[in-house]
C-alpha positions as CSV (number, residue, x, y, z in Angstrom):
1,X,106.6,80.7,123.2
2,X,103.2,82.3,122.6
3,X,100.5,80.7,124.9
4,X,97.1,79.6,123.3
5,X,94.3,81.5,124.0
6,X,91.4,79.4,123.1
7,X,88.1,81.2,123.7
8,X,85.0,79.5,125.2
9,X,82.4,79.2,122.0
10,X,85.5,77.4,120.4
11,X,86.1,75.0,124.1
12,X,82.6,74.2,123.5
13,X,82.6,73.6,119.6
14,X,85.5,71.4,120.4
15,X,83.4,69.3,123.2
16,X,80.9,68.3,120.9
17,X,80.1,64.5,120.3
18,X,80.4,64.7,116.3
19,X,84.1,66.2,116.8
20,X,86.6,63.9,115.4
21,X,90.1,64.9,116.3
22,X,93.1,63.2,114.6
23,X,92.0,61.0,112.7
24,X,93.9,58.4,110.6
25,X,94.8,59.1,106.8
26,X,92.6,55.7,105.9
27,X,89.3,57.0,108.2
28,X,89.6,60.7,106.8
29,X,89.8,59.5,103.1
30,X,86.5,57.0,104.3
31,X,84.6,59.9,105.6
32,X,85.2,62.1,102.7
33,X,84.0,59.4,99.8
34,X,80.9,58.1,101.7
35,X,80.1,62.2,102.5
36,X,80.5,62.4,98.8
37,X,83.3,65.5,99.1
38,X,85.5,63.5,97.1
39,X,86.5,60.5,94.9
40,X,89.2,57.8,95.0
41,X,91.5,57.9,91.5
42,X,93.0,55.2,90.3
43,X,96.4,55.9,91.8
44,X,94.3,56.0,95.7
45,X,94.6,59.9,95.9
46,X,91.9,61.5,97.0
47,X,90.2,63.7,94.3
48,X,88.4,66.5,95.0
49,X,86.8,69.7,93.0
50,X,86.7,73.3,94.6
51,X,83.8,74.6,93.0
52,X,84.1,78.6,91.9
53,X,87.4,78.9,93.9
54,X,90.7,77.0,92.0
55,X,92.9,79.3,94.0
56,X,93.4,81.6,96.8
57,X,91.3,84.9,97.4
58,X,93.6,87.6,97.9
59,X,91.4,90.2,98.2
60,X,89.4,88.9,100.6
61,X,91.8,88.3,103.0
62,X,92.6,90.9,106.1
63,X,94.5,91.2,109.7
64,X,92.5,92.4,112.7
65,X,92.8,95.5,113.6
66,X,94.0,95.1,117.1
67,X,96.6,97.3,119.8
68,X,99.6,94.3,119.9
69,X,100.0,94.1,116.1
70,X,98.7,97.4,114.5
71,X,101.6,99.1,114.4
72,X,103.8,96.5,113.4
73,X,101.6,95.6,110.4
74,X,102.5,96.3,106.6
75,X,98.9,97.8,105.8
76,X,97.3,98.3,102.4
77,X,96.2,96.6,99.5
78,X,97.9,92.9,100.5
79,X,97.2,93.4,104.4
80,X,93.8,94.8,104.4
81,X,92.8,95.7,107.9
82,X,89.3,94.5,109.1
83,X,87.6,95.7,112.7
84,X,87.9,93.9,115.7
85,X,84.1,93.9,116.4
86,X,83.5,92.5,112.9
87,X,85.6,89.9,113.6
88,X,84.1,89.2,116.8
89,X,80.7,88.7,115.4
90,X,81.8,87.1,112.0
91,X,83.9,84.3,114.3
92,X,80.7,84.1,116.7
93,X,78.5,83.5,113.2
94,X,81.0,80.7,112.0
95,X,80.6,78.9,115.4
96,X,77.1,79.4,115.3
97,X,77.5,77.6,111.7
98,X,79.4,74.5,112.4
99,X,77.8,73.7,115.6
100,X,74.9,72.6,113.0
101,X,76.8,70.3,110.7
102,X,76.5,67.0,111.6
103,X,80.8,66.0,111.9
104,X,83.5,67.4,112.1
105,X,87.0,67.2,111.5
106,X,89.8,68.8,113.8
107,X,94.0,68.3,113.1
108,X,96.6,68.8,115.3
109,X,100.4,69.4,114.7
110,X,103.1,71.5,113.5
111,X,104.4,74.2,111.7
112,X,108.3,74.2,111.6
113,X,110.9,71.6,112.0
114,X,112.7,73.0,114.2
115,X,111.5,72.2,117.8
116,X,112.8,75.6,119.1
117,X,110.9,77.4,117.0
118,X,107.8,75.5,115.5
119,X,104.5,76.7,116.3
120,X,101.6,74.4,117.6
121,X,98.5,74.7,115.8
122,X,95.1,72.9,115.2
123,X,92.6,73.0,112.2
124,X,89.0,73.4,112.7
125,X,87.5,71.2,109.4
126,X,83.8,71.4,108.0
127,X,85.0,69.1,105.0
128,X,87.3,65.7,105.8
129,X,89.2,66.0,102.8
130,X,90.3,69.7,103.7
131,X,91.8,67.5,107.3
132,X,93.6,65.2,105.5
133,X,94.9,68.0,103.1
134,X,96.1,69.5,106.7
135,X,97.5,66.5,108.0
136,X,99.7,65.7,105.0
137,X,100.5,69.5,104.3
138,X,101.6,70.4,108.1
139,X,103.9,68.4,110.7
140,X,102.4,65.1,112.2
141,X,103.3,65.0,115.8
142,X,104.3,61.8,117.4
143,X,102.2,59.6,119.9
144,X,103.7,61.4,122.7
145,X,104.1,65.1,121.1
146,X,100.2,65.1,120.7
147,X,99.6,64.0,124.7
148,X,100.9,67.5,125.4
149,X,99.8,69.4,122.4
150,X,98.7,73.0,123.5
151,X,97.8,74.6,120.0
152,X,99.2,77.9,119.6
153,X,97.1,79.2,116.1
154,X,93.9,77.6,115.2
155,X,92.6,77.5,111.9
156,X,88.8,77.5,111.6
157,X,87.5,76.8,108.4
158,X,83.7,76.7,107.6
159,X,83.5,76.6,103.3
160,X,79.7,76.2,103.4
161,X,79.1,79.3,105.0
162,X,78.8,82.4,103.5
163,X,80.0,86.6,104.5
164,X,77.0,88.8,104.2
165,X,79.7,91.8,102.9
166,X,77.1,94.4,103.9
167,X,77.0,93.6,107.4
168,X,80.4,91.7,108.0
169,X,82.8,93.8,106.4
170,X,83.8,91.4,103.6
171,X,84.4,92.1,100.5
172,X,82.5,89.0,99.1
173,X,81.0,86.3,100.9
174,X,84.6,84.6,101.0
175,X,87.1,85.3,104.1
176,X,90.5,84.7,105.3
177,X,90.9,86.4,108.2
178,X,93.9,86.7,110.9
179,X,93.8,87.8,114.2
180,X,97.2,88.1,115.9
181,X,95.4,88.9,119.4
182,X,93.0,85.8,119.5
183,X,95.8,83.4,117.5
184,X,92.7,82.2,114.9
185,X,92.4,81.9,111.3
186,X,88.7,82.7,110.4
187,X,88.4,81.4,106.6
188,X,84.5,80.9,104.8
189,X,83.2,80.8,101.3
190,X,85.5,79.1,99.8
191,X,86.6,75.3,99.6
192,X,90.4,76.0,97.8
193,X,92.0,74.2,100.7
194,X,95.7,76.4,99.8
195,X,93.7,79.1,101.9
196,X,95.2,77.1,105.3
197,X,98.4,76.7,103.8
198,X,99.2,80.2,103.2
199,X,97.5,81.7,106.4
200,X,100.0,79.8,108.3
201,X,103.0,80.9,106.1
202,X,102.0,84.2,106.8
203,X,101.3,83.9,110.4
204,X,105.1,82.3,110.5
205,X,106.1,85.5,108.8
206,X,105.1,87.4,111.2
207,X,106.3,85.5,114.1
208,X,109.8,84.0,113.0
209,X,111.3,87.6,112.6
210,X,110.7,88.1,116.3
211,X,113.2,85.3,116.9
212,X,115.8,86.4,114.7
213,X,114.4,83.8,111.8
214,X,114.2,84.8,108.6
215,X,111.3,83.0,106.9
216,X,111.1,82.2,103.1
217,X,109.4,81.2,100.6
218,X,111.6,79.1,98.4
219,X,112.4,75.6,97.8
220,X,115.5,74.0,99.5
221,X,117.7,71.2,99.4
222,X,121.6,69.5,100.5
223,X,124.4,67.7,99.2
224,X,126.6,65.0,100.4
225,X,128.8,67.4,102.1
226,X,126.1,68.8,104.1
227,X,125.8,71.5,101.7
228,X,122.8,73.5,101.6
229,X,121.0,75.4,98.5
230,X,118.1,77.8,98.8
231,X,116.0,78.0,95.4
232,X,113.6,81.3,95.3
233,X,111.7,81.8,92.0
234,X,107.8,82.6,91.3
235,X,105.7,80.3,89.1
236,X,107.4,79.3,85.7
237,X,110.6,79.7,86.8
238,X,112.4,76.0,87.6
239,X,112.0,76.2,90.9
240,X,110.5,72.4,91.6
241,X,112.4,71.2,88.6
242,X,116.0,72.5,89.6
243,X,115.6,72.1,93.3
244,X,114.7,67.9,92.4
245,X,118.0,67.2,91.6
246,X,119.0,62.8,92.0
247,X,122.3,64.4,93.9
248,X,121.2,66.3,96.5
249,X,118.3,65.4,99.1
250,X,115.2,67.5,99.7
251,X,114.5,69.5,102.7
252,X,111.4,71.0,101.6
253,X,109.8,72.6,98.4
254,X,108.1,75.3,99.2
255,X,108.0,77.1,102.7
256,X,111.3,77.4,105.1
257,X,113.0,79.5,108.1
258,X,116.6,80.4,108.6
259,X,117.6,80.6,112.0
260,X,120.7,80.4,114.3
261,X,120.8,76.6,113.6
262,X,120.3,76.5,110.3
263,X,117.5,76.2,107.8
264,X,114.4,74.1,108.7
265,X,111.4,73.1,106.6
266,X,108.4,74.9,108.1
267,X,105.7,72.2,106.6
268,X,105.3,68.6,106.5
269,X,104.1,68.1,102.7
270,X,104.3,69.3,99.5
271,X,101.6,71.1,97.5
272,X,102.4,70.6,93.9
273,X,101.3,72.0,90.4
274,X,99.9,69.7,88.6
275,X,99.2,70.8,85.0
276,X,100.8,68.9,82.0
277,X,102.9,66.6,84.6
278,X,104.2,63.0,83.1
279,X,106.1,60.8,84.7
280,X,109.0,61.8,82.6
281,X,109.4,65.0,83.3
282,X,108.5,64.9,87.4
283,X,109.0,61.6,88.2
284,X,108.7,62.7,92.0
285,X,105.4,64.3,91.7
286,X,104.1,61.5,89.8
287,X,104.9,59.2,92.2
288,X,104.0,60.4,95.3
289,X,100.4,60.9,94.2
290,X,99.3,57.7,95.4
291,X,96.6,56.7,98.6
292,X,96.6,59.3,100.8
293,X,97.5,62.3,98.3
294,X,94.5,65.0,97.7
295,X,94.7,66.0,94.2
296,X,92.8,69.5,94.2
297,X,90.6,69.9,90.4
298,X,91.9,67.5,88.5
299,X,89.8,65.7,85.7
300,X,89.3,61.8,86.3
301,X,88.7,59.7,83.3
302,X,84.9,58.5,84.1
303,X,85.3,55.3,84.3
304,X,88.9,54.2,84.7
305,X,89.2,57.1,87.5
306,X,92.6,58.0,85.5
307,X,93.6,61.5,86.2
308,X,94.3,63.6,83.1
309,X,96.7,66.0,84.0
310,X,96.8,67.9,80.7
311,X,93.3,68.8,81.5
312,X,92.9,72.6,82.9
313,X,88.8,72.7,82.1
314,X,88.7,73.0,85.5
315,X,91.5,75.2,86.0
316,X,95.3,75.4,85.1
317,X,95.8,76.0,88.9
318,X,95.5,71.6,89.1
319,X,97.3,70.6,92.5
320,X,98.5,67.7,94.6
321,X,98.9,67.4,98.0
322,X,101.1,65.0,99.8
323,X,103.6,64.1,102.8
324,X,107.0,64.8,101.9
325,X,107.9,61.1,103.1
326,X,106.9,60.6,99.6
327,X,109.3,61.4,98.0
328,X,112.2,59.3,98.2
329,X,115.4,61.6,98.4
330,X,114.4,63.6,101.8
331,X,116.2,64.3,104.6
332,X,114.5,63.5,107.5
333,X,113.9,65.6,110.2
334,X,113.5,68.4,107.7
335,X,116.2,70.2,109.2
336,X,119.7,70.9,107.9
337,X,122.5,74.1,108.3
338,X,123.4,77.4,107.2
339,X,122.8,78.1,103.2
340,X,126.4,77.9,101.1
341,X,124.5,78.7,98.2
342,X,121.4,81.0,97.3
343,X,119.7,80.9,93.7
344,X,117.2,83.7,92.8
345,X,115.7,82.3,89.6
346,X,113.7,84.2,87.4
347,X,112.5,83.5,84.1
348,X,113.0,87.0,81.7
349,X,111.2,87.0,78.7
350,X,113.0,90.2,77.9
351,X,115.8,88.3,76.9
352,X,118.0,90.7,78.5
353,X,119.2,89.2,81.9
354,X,122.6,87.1,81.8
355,X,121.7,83.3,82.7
356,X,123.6,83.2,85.4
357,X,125.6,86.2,87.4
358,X,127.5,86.2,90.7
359,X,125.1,89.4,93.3
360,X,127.0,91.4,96.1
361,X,125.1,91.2,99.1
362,X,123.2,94.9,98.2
363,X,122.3,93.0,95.0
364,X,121.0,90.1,97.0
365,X,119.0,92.6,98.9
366,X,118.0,94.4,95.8
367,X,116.7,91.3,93.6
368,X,115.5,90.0,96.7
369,X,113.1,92.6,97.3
370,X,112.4,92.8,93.9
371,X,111.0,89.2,93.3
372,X,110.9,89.7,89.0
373,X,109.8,87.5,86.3
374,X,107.9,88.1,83.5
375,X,104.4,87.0,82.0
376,X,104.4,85.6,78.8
377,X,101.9,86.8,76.1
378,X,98.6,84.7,76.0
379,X,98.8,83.6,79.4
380,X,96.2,86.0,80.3
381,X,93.7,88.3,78.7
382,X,95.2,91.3,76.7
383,X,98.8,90.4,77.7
384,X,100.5,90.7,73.9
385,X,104.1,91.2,74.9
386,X,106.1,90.1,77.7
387,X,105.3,91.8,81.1
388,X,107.6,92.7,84.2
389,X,106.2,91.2,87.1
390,X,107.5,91.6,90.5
391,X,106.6,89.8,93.7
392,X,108.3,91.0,96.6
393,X,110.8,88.7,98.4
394,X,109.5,86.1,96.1
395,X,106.0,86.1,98.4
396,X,104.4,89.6,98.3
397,X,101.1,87.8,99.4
398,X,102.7,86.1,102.5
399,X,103.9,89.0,104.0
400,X,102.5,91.2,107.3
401,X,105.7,92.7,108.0
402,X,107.2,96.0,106.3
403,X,109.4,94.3,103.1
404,X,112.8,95.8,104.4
405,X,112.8,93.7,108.1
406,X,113.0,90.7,105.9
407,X,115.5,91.9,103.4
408,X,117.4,93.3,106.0
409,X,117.7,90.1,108.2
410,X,118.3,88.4,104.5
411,X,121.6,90.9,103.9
412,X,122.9,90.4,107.9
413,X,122.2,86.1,107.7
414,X,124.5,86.4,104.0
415,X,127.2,88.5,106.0
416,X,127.3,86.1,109.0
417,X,127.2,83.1,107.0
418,X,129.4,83.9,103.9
419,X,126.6,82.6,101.8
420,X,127.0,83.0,97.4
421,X,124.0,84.5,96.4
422,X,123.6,83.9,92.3
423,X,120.5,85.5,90.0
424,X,119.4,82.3,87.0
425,X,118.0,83.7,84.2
426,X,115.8,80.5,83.2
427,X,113.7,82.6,80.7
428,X,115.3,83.8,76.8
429,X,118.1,84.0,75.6
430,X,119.1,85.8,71.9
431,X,116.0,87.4,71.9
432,X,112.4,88.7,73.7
433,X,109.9,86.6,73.8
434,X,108.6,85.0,70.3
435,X,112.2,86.2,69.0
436,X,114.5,84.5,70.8
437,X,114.5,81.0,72.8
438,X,114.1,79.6,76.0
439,X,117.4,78.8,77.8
440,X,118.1,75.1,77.4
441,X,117.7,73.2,80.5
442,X,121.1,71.3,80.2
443,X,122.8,74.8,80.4
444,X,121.0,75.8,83.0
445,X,121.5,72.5,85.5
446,X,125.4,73.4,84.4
447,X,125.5,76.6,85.5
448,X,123.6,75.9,88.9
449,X,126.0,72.9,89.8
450,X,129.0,75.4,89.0
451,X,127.6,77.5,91.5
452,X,126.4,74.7,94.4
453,X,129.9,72.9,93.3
454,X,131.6,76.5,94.5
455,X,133.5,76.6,90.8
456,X,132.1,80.2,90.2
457,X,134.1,81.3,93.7
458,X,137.4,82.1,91.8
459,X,136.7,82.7,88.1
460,X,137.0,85.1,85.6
461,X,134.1,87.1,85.4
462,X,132.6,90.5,83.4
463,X,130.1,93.3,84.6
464,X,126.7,93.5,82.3
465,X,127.1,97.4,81.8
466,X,123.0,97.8,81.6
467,X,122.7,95.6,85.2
468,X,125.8,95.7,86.8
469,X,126.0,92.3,87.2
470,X,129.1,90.1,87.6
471,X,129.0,87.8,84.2
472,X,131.2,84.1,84.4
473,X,133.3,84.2,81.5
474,X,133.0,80.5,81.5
475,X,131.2,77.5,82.5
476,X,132.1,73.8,81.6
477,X,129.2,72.6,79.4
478,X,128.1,76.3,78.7
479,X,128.8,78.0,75.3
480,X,130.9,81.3,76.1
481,X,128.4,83.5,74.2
482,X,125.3,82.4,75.8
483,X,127.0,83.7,79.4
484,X,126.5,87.3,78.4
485,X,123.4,88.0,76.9
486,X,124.4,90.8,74.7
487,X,126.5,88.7,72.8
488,X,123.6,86.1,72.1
489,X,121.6,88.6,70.4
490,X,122.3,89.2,66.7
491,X,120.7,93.0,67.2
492,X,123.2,94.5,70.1
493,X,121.1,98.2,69.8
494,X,117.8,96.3,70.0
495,X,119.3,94.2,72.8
496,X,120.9,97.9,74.7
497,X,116.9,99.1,74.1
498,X,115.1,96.3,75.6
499,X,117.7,96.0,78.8
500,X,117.2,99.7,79.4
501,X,113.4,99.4,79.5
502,X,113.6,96.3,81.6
503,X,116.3,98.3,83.9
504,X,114.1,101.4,84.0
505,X,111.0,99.3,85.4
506,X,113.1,97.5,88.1
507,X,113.5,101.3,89.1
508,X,110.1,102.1,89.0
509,X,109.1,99.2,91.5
510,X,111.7,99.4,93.2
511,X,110.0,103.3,94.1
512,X,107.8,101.6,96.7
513,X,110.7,100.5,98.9
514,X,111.0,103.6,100.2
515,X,111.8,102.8,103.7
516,X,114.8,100.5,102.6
517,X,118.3,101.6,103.1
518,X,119.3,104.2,99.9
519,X,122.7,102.3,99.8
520,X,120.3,98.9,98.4
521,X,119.5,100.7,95.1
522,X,122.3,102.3,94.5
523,X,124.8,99.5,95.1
524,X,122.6,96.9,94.3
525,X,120.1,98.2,91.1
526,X,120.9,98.9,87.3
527,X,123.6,101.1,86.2
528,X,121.9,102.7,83.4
């Protein structure tokens, strides 16, 4: 375990009289209305707006330079390295800072389920609705658990104050920085609270691989049987919806680690998208936004205090924030063992990608690194026809380490554990984008119980001659033709046209991987 090295100006912020260290879900969501951060809806949750920031800064974030971690450090445009000195002085300024506000607001807990392997940290709060977004996001620790709580990380977060770019070494007046040395998160200039969530994700990604843990970002759940699915897939995809399935309960939905013992949730909560949802369609999310939930820019009705999810005036990027004891079907501790099945959805607007195929383990690593889906046209300026869009290992943002020591520890954990690794196509079918039409959901729950059932283990299948992709011939509840998408279109030279373009810019990312093994593209990429 990593000891805590907690330096003196912090010991003496800590100290102070207007500190307030844990404090109860009901006295946090007191001290945020009556310091006017926030607002109650009418379901309780509290409701707060993040002025110019709806989401996270990625290019204002960096990793110290520093002797212990430079040279294992994945430097460039995602980890952007910032001096040590300016750190120094930018840390000694934010100090300086909250030693002038009048409270507050400091969390202590957990990050991983695991005890073996869960790291202590604390959170250093300007704002009390940013500490109770911490203390339902993270791990609570029991009565006892917090008597000997040495934090590990610290988080210090000071939203009011501002980088002076010229003199810090900022790139704007917003930060996120993280120094491996001094185990602190320095973030300022912004109040998107998803900033501390994703610091410690990637602090976890740099520290479970050390252990032999392979951390994720996916969702993850487990059946009766003790059966456990893994559910990787960016924005868009079906992650939430498929992983929230009546049958099987949740371990977590967003952030976990794969170790010796098994797979473990490394938060406490879940921070969920909240544009467009009804109570139909997520009953889950709806639910679980009651008192003690932060709902992040969403519109209130004025005078009922309603919130109006369909409303992005704000921003599209509308979240909620809440414990996962809030949802119902949870297993509980978050914990749970080896993966039987692995889905990598993605959601091609090509058209091109068969909805569901059986990968090899070098096509595990290959898809894996590659991280595809696709933009759709109109969701952002001058975007007019589908885009490729690749995020490595579904997190690209969330990781310090090269990309290959986490698809390599992803290919040995498969081998070890016999796990069936299976690539969703959620996206179109018969068609591109605006020609064809989006998978049907039925089909899709069909296929992904066929492959968590293990009824895909010993069936006929077919290789996709473009992909090389192993093809189910059939599926109960799926029509034949849909399984290979070639079939599905009516055009079969328009569809050969479109799967070689698609094919030929999975090769051209895939050009950046090149420290990974050769034998991962050429076993695991596009025949043609």
């Amino acid at each position: 375990m990593i000891s805590a090295k907690i330096d003196n100006g912090l010991k003496e912020l800590m100290a102070s009289e207007h500190v307030h260290i844990q404090l109860s879900v009901p006295q946090l969501v007191e001290k945020a209305t009556s310091r006017g951060e926030a607002v109650l809806s009418s379901t309780g949750a509290l409701t707060a707006e993040t002025g110019k920031y709806t989401g996270r800064s990625p290019k204002d974030k960096f990793i110290v330079e520093e002797p212990s971690s430079f040279e294992k450090i994945d430097w460039g445009s995602v980890n952007q390295p910032i001096a040590a000195d300016k750190f120094d002085a930018l840390y000694n300024k934010v100090l300086n800072h909250l030693k002038t506000r009048d409270e507050l607001f400091v969390f202590k807990g957990f990050a991983g389920a695991d005890p073996e392997s869960r790291l202590a940290i604390q959170v250093v709060n300007e704002f009390a609705w940013h500490n109770l977004f911490v203390h339902q996001l993270f791990i609570r620790p029991t009565e006892d658990e917090l008597k000997t709580h040495e934090s590990q990380f610290t988080i210090v977060s000071a939203p009011t104050f501002k980088a002076d770019p010229a003199v810090d070494g900022t790139n704007s007046e917003t930060f996120i920085i993280v120094s491996m040395e001094k185990r602190i998160v320095l973030i300022g200039g912004t109040e998107y609270a998803g900033e501390m969530k994703k610091s410690i994700f990637s602090i976890m990604n740099y520290l479970l691989p050390e252990q032999g843990i392979l951390p994720m970002h996916c969702s993850a759940n487990v059946g009766e049987d003790g059966d456990v699915a893994l559910f990787f897939g960016l924005s868009g995809t079906g992650k939430t919806t498929l992983s929230a399935d009546a049958d099987r309960k949740l371990i977590g939905d967003d952030e976990h680690g794969w170790s010796d013992n098994g797979v473990f949730n490394i938060e406490g909560g879940c921070y969920a998208k909240c544009i467009n949802l009804s109570e139909e369609k997520e009953p889950q999310i709806f639910n679980a936004i009651q008192f003690g939930a932060v709902l992040e820019n969403v519109v209130l009705d004025e005078q009922t205090r309603k919130p109006d999810y369909d409303n992005g005036s704000l921003t599209e990027n509308t979240r909620a924030a809440y414990p996962i004891q809030a949802i119902d079907n949870i297993v509980e501790p978050s914990v749970a063992g080896h993966p039987k099945a692995i889905i990598f959805l993605t959601a091609d607007a090509f058209g091109v990608l068969p909805p569901i195929s059986k990968l090899t383990k070098e096509q595990a690593m290959y898809h894996f690194l590659s991280g595809f889906t696709s933009k759709l046209a109109g969701t952002e300026r001058g975007i007019t026809t589908p885009q490729a869009t690749f995020s490595t290992c579904f997190g690209s943002p969330f990781l310090p380490l090269p990309a290959a020591v986490y698809a390599e520890m992803l290919g040995d954990k498969i081998d070890q554990h016999g796990s069936q690794v299976f690539l969703v196509n959620t996206g179109w079918t018969g068609g591109e984008y605006g020609v064809g039409s989006r998978m049907k959901l039925s089909y899709t729950r069909a296929m992904v119980r066929a492959a968590l059932n293990g009824e895909l283990n010993n069936i006929q299948t077919e290789v996709n001659e473009i992909f090389g992709l192993e093809m189910p011939k059939e599926i109960p509840g799926v029509p034949s033709e849909v399984l290979n998408p070639r079939n599905a279109w009516e055009d079969k030279a328009a569809y050969d046209v479109k799967a070689k373009e698609l094919a030929s810019q999975f090769r051209e990312n895939f050009k950046k991987f090149s420290h990974v093994d050769p034998t991962i593209p050429l076993k695991g990429g596009p025949l043609a």
